[in-house]
MIDOSE-1310 file (N, C-alpha, C; in nm, 2 decimals, decimal comma, always signed):
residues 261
xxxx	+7,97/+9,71/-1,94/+8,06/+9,67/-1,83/+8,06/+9,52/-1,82; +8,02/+9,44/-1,89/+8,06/+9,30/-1,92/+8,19/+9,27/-1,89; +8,18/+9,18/-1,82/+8,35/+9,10/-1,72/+8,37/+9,17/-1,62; +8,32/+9,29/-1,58/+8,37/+9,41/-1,49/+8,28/+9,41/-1,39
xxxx	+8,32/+9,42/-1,22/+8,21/+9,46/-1,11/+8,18/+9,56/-1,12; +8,07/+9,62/-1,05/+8,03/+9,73/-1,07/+8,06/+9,85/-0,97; +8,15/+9,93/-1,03/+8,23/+10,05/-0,96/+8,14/+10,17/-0,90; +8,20/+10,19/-0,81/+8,14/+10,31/-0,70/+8,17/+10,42/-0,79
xxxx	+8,09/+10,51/-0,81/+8,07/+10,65/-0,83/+8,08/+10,76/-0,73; +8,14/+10,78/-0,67/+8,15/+10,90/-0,53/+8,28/+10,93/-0,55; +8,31/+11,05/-0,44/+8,40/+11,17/-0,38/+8,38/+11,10/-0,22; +8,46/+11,09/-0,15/+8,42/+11,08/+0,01/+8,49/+11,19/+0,03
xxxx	+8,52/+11,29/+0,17/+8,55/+11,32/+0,23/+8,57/+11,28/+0,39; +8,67/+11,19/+0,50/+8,63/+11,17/+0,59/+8,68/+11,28/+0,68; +8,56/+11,29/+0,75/+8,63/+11,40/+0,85/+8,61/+11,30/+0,99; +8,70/+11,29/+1,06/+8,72/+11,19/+1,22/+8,68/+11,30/+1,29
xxxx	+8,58/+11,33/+1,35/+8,52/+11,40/+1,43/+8,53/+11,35/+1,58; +8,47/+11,22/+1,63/+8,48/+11,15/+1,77/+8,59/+11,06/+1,68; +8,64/+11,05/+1,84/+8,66/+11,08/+1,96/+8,75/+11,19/+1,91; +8,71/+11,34/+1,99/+8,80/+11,44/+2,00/+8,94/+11,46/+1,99
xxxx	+9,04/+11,36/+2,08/+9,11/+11,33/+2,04/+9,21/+11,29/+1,93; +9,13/+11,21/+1,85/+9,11/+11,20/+1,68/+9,16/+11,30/+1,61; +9,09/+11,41/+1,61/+9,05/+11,53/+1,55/+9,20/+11,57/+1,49; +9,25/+11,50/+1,36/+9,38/+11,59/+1,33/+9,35/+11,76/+1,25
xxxx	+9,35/+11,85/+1,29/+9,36/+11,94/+1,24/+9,37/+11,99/+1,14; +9,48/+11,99/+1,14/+9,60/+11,99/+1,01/+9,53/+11,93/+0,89; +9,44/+11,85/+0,91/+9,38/+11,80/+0,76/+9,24/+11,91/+0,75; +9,20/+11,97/+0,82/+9,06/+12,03/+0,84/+9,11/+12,18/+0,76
xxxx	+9,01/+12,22/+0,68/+9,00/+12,32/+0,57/+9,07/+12,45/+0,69; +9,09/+12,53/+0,62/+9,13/+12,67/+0,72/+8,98/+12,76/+0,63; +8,96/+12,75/+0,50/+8,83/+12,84/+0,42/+8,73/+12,73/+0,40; +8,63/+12,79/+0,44/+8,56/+12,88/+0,46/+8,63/+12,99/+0,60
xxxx	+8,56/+13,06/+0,64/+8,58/+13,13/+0,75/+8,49/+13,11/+0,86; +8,49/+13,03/+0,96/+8,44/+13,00/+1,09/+8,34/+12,81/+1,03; +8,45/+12,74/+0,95/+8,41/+12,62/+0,89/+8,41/+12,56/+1,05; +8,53/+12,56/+1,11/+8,59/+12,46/+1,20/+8,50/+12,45/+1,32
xxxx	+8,44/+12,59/+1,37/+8,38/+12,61/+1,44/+8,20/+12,51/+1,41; +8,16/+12,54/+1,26/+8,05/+12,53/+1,25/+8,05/+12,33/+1,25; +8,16/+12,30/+1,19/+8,15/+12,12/+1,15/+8,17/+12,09/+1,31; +8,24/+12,15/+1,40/+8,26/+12,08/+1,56/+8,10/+12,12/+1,57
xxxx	+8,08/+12,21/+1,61/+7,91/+12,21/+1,69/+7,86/+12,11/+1,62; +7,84/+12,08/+1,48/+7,73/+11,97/+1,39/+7,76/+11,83/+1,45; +7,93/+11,82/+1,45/+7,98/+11,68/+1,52/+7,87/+11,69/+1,66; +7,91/+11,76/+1,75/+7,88/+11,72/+1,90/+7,69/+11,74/+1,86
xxxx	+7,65/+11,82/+1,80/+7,46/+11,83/+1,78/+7,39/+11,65/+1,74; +7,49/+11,57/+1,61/+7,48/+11,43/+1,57/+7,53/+11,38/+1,69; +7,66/+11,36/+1,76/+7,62/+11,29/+1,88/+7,55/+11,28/+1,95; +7,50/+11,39/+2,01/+7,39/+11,39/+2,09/+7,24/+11,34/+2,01
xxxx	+7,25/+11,31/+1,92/+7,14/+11,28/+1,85/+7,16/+11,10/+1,84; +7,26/+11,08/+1,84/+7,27/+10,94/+1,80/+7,25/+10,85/+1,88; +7,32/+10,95/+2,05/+7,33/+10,88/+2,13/+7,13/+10,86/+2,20; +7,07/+11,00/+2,19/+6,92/+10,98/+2,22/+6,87/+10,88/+2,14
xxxx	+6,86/+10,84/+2,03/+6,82/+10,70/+1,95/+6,86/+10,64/+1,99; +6,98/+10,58/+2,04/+7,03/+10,39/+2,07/+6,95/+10,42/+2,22; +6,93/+10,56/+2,28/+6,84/+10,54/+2,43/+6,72/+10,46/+2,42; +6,66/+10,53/+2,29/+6,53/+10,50/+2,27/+6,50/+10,34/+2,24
xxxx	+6,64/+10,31/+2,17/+6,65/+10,19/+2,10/+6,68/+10,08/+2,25; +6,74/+10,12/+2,29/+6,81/+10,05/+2,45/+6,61/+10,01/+2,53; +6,56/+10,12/+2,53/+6,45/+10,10/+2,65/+6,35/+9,99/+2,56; +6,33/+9,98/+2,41/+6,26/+9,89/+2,33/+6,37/+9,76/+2,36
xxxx	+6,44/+9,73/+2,40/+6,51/+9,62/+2,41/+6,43/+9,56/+2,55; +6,43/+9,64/+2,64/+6,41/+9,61/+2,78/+6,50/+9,65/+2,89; +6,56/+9,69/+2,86/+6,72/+9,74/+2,88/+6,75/+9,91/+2,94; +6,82/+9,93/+3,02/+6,86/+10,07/+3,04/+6,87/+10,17/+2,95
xxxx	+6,83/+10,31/+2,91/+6,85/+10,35/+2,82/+7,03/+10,39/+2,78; +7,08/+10,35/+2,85/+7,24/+10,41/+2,83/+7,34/+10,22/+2,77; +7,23/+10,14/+2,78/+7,27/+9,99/+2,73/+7,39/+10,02/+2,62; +7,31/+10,07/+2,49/+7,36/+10,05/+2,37/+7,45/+10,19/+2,34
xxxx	+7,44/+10,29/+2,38/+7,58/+10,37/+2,42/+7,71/+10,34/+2,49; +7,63/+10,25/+2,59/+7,75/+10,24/+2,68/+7,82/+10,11/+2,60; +7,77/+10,04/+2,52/+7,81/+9,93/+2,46/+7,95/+9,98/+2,39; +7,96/+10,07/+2,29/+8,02/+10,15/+2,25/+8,12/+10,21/+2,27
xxxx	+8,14/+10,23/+2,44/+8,25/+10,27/+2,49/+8,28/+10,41/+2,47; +8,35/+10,42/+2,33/+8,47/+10,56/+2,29/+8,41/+10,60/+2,14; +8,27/+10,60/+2,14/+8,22/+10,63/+1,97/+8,31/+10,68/+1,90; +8,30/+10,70/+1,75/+8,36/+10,78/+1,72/+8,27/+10,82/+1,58
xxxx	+8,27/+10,91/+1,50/+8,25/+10,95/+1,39/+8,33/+11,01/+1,26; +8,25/+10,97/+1,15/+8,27/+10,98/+1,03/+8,19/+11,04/+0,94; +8,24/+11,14/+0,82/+8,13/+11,20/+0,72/+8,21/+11,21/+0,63; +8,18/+11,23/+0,51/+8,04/+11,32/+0,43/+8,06/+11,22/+0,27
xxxx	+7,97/+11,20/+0,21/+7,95/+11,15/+0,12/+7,93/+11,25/-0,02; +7,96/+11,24/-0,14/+7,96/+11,38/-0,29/+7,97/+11,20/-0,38; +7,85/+11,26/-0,45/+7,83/+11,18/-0,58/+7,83/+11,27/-0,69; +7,90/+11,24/-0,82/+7,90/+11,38/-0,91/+7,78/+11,31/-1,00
xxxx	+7,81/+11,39/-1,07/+7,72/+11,39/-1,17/+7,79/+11,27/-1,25; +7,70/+11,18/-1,34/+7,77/+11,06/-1,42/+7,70/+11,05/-1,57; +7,77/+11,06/-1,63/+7,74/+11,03/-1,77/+7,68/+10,91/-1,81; +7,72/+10,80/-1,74/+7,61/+10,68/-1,78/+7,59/+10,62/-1,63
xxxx	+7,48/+10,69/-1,60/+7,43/+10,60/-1,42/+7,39/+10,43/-1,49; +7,37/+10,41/-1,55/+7,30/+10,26/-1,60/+7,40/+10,21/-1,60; +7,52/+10,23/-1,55/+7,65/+10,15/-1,59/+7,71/+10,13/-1,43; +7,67/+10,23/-1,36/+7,78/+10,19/-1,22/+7,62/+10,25/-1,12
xxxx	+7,70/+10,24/-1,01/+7,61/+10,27/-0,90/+7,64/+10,36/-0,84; +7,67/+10,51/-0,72/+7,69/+10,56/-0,62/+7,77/+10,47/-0,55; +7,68/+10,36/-0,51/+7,74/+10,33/-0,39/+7,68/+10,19/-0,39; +7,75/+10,08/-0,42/+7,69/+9,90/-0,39/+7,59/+9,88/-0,32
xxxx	+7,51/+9,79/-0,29/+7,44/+9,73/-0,18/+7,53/+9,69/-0,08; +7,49/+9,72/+0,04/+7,57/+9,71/+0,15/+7,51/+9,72/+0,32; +7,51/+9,65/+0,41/+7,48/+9,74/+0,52/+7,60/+9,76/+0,58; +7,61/+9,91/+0,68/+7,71/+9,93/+0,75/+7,73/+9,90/+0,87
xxxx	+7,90/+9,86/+0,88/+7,93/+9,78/+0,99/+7,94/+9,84/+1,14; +7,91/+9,96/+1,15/+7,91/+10,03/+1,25/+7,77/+10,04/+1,36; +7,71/+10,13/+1,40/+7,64/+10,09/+1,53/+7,51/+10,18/+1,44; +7,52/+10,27/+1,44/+7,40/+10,35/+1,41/+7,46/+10,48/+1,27
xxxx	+7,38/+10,51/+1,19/+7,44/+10,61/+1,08/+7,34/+10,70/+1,10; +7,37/+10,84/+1,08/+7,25/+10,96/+1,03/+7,28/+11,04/+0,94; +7,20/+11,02/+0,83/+7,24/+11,03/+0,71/+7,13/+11,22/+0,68; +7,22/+11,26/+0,62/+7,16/+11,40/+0,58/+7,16/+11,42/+0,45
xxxx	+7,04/+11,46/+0,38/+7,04/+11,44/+0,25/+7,01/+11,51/+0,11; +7,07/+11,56/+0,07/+7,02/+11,69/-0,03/+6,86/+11,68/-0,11; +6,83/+11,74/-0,16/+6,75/+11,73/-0,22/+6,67/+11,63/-0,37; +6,82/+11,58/-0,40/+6,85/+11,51/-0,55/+6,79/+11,40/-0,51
xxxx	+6,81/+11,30/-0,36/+6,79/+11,17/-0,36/+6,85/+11,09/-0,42; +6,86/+10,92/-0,38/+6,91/+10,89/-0,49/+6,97/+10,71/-0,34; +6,90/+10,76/-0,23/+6,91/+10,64/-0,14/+6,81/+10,51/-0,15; +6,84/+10,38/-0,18/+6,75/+10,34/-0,20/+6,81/+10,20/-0,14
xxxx	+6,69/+10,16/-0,06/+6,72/+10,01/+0,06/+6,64/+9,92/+0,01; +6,63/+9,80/+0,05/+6,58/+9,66/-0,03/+6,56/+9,60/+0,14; +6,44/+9,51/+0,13/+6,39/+9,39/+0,25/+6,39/+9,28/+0,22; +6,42/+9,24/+0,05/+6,40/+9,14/+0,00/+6,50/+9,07/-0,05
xxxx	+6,64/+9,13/-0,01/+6,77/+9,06/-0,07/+6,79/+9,13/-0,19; +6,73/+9,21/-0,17/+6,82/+9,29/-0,36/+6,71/+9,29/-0,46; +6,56/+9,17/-0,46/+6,49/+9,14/-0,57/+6,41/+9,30/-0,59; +6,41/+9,36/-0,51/+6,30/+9,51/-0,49/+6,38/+9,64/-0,43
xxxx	+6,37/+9,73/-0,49/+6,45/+9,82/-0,37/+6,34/+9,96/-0,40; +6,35/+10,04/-0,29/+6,26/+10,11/-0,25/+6,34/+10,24/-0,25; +6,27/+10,34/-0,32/+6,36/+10,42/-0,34/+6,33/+10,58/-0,17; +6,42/+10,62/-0,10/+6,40/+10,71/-0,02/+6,42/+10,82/-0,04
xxxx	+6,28/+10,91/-0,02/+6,27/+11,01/-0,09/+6,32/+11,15/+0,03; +6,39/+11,23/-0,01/+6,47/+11,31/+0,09/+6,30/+11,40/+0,15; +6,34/+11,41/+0,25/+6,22/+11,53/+0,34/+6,30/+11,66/+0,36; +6,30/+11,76/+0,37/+6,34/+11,89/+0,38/+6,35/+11,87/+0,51
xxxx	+6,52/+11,89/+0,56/+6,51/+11,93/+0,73/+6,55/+11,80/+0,80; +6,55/+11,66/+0,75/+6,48/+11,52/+0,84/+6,62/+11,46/+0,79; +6,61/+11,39/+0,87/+6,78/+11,25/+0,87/+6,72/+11,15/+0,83; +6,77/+11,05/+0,79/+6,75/+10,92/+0,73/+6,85/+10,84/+0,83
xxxx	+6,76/+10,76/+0,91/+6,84/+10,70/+1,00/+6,88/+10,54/+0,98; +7,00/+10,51/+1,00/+6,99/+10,36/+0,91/+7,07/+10,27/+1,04; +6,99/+10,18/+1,09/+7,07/+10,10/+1,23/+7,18/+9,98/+1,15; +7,30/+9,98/+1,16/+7,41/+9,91/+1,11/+7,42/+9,75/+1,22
xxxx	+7,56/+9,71/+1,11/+7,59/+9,56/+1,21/+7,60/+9,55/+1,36; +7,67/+9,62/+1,39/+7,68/+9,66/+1,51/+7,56/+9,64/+1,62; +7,47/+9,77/+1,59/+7,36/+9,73/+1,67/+7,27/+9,61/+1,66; +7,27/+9,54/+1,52/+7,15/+9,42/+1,46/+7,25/+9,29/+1,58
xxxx	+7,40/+9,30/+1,64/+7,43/+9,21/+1,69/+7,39/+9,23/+1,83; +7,43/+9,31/+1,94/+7,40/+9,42/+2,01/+7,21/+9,34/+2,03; +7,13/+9,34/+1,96/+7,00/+9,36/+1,97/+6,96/+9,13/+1,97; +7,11/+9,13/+1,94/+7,07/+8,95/+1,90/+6,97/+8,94/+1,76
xxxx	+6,96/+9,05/+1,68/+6,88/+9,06/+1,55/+6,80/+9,11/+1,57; +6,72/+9,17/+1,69/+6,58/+9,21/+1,70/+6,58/+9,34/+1,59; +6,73/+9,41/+1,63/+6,68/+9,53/+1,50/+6,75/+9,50/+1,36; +6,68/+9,55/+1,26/+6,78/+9,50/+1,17/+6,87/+9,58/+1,10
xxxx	+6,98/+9,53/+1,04/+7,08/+9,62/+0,98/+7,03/+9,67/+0,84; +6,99/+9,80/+0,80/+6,95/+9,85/+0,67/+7,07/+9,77/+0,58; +6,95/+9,74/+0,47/+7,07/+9,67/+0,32/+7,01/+9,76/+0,24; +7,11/+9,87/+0,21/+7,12/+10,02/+0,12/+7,21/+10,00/-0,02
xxxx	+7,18/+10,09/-0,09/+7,26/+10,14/-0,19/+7,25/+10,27/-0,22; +7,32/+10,33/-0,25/+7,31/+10,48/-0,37/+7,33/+10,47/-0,48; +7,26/+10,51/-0,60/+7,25/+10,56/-0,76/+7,25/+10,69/-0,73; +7,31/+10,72/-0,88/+7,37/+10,82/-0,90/+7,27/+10,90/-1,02
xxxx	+7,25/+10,99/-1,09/+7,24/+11,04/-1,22/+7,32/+11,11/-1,27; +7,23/+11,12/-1,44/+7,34/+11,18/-1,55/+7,32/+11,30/-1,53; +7,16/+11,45/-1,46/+7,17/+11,56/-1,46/+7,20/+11,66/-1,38; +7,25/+11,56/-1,24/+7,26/+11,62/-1,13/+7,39/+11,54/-1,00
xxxx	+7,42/+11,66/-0,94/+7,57/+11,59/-0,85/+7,40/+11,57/-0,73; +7,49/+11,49/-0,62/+7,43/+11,46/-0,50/+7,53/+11,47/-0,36; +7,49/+11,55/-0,25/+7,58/+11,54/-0,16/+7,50/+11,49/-0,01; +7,57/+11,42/+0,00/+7,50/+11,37/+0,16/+7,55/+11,35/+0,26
xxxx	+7,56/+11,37/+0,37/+7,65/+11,40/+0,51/+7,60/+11,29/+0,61; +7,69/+11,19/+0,59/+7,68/+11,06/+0,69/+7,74/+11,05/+0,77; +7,69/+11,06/+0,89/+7,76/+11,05/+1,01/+7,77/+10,92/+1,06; +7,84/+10,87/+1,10/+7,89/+10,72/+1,12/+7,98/+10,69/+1,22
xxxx	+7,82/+10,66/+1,37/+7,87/+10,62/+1,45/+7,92/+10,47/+1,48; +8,00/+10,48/+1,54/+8,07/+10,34/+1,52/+8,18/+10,33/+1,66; +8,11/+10,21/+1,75/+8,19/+10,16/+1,89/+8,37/+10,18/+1,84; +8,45/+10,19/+1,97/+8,57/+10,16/+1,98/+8,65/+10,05/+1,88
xxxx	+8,74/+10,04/+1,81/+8,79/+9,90/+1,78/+8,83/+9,78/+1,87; +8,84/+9,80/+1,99/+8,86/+9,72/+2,09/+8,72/+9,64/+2,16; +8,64/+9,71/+2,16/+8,50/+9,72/+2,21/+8,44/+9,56/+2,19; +8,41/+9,47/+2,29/+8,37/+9,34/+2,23/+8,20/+9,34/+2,21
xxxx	+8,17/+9,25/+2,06/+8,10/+9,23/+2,00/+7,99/+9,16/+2,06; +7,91/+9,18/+2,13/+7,77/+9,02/+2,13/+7,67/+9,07/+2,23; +7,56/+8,98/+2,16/+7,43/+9,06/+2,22/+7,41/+9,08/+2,34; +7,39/+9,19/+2,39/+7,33/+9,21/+2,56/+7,23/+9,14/+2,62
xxxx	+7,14/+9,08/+2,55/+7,04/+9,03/+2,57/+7,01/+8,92/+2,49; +6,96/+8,74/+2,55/+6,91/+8,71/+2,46/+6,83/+8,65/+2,53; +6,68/+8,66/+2,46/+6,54/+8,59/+2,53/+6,60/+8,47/+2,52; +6,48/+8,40/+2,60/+6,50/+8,26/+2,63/+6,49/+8,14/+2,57
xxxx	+6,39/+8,21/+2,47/+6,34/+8,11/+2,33/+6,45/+8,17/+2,20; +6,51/+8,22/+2,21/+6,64/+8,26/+2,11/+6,77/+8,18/+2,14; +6,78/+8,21/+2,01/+6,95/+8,17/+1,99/+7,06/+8,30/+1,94; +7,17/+8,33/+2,00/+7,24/+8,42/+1,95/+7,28/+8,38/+1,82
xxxx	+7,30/+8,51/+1,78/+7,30/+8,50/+1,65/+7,49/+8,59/+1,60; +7,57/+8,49/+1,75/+7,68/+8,54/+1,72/+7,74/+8,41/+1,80; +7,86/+8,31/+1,71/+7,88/+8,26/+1,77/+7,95/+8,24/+1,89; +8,04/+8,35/+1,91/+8,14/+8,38/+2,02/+8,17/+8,52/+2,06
xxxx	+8,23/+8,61/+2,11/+8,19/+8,73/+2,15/+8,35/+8,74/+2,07; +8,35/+8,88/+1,96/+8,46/+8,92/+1,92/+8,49/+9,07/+1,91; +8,55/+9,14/+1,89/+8,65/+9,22/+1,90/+8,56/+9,35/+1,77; +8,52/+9,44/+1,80/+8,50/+9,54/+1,67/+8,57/+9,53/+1,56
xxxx	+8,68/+9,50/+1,59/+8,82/+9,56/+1,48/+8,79/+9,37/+1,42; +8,75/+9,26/+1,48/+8,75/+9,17/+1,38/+8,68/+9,17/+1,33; +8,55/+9,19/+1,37/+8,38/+9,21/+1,32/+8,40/+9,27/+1,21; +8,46/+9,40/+1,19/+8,49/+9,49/+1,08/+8,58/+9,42/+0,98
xxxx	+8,67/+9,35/+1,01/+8,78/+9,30/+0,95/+8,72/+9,16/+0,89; +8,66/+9,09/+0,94/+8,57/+8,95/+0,90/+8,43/+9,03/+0,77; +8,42/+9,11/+0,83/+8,28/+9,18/+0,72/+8,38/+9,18/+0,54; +8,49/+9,27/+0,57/+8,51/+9,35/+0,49/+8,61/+9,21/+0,37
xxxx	+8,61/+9,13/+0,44/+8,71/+9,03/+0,39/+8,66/+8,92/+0,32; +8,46/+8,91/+0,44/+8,38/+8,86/+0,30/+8,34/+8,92/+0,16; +8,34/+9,02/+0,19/+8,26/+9,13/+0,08/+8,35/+9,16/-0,04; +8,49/+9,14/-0,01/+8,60/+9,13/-0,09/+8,60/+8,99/-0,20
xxxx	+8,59/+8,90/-0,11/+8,57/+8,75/-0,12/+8,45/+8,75/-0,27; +8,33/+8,80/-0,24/+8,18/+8,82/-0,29/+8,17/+8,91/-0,40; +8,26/+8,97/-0,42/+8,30/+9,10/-0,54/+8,37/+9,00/-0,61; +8,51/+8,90/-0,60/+8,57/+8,83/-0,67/+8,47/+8,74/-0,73
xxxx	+8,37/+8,63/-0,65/+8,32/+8,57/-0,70/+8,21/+8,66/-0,81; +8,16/+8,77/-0,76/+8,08/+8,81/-0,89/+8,17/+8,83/-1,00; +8,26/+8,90/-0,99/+8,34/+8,91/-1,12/+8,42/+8,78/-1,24; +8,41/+8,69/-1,14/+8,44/+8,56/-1,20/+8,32/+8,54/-1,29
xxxx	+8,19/+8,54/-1,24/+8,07/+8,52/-1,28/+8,02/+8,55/-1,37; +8,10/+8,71/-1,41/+8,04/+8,77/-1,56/+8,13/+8,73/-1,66; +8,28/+8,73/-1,60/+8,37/+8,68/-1,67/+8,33/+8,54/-1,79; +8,27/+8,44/-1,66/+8,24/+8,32/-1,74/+8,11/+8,34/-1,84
xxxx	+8,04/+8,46/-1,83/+7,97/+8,46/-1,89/+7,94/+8,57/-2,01; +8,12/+8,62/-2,00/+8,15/+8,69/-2,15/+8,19/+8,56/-2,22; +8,25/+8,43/-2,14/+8,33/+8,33/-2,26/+8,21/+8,26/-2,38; +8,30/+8,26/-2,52/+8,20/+8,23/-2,63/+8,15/+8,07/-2,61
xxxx	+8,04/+8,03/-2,62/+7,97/+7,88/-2,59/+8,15/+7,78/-2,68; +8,12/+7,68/-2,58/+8,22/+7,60/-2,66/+8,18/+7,49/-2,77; +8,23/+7,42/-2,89/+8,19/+7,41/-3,00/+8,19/+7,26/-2,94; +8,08/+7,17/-3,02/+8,07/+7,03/-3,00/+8,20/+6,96/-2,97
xxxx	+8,30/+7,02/-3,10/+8,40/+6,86/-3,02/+8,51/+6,90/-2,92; +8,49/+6,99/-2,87/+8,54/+7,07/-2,74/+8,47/+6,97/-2,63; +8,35/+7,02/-2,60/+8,32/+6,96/-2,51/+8,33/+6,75/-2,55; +8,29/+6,74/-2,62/+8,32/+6,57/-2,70/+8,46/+6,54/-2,63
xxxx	+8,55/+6,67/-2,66/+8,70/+6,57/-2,61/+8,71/+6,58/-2,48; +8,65/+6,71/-2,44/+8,63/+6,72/-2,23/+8,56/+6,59/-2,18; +8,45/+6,54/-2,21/+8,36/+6,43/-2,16/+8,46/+6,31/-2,17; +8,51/+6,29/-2,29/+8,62/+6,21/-2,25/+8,71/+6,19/-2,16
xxxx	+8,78/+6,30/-2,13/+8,87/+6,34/-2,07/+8,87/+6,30/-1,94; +8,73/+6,33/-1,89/+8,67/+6,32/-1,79/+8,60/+6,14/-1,76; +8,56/+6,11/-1,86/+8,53/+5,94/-1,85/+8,59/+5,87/-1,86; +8,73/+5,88/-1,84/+8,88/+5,78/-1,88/+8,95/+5,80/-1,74
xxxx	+9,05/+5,73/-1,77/+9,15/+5,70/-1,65/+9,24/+5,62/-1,68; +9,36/+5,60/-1,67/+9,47/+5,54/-1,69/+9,52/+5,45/-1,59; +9,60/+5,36/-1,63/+9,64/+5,24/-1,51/+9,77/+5,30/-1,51; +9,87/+5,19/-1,38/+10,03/+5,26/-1,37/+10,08/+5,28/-1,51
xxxx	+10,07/+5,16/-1,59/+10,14/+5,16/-1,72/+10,10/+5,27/-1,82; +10,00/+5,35/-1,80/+9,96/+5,44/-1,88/+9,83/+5,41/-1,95; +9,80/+5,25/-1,96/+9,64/+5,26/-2,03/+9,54/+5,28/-1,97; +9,46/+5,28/-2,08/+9,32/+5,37/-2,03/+9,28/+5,20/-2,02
xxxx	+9,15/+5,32/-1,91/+9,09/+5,21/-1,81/+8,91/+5,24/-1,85; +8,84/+5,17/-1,85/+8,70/+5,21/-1,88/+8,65/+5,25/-1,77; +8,53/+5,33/-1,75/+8,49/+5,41/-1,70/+8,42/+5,35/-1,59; +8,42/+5,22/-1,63/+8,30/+5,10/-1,55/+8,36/+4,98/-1,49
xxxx	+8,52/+5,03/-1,50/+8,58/+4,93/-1,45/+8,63/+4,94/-1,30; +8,60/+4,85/-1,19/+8,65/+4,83/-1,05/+8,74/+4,92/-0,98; +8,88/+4,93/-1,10/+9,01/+5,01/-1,09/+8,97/+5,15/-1,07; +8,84/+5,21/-1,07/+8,81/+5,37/-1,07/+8,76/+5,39/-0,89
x	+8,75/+5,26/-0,87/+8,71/+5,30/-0,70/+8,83/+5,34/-0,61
């Protein structure tokens, strides 16, 4: 994959579960037989679970426990993640390094594995090994702003393999798009770690615009680093090129001469 970023391997499925209203139907499977029924209860069982953690998370702040729910306004949610099987995992990834821009995720995880987070910026990553029954809970942008940094945002990826699919059911709560951005709290010996209070939908919209930005520059990156070395008088005539200058009349001017200031 030389000159090439490195491409996502997955299937998504989004199902908009919150806010209720959301809920278009008409996209939601009619088969199985009593699907609709069972993915609504799972939606509202993850809400209520999401919402008891940012409690938990709210009272470790110092804070009411309804702080970081209520921050949130009109939650809403998002699922399910399918990674297939891949013929050369050494070539692509599941899923980039990333953390997510939303408030809180609960991630559900088959038994294949294949989640693996980093504390070190990427030099180490730690692979998460699924538990039978247990969520893998990952606190996003959202709340790491929310918190002034105290919590941090997981920096995750997924791999994939060549013998086995993988399916994982992420729920992804995430505030209002209206909803404004900035920490509830900031001790007194801190500095926020946001410079102005902004809008979800830009927070989201500023993330995704760097990350866009960060994919171009890596691909430039490998690009330059498919090109073949250049031959002595290539660079010989560049250095020139570069140590000359011309006056109005057209002649060259030395390199050391006054006229270059």
């Amino acid at each position: 994959m030389q000159g090439e970023a490195i491409q996502d391997w997955r299937e998504i499925f989004t199902d908009i579960s919150y806010p209720v209203r959301s809920r278009d139907y008409s996209r939601w499977p009619e088969k199985a037989e009593g699907w609709r029924r069972v993915v609504e209860e799972c939606a509202s069982r993850l809400m209520d679970l999401a919402c008891k953690l940012l409690g938990v998370l709210s009272e470790a702040m110092g804070l009411d426990s309804e702080a970081l729910a209520g921050a949130c306004v009109d939650m809403d949610q998002k699922l399910i993640n399918f990674y297939p099987k891949c013929p050369q995992p050494d070539l692509t990834l599941g899923l980039k390094r990333h953390t997510n821009p939303g408030t809180i995720t609960l991630l559900l995880p088959d038994d294949v594995g294949g989640l693996q987070a980093t504390k070190d910026g990427g030099d180490t990553w730690i692979t998460v090994q699924p538990v039978p029954g247990a969520f893998v809970v990952n606190l996003d942008d959202h709340d790491h702003y929310l918190s002034n940094g105290r919590f941090k945002n997981a920096d995750h990826r997924a791999v994939v393999k060549a013998e086995s699919a993988r399916l994982s059911i992420a729920a992804f709560q995430n505030p209002a798009p209206a909803v404004v951005v900035y920490p509830l709290t900031v001790r007194e010996w801190e500095r926020p770690v946001m410079e102005e209070p902004i809008t979800f939908a830009e927070m989201y919209w500023r993330k995704m615009s760097r990350d866009l930005k960060l994919a171009r520059l890596k691909k430039m990156a490998k690009l330059e680093e498919t090109k073949p070395p250049a031959t002595e008088a290539v660079v010989a005539e560049a250095a020139v090129a570069v140590a000359t200058k011309t006056n109005n009349e057209g002649e060259l001017i030395a390199p050391d001469s006054p006229s270059l200031s």
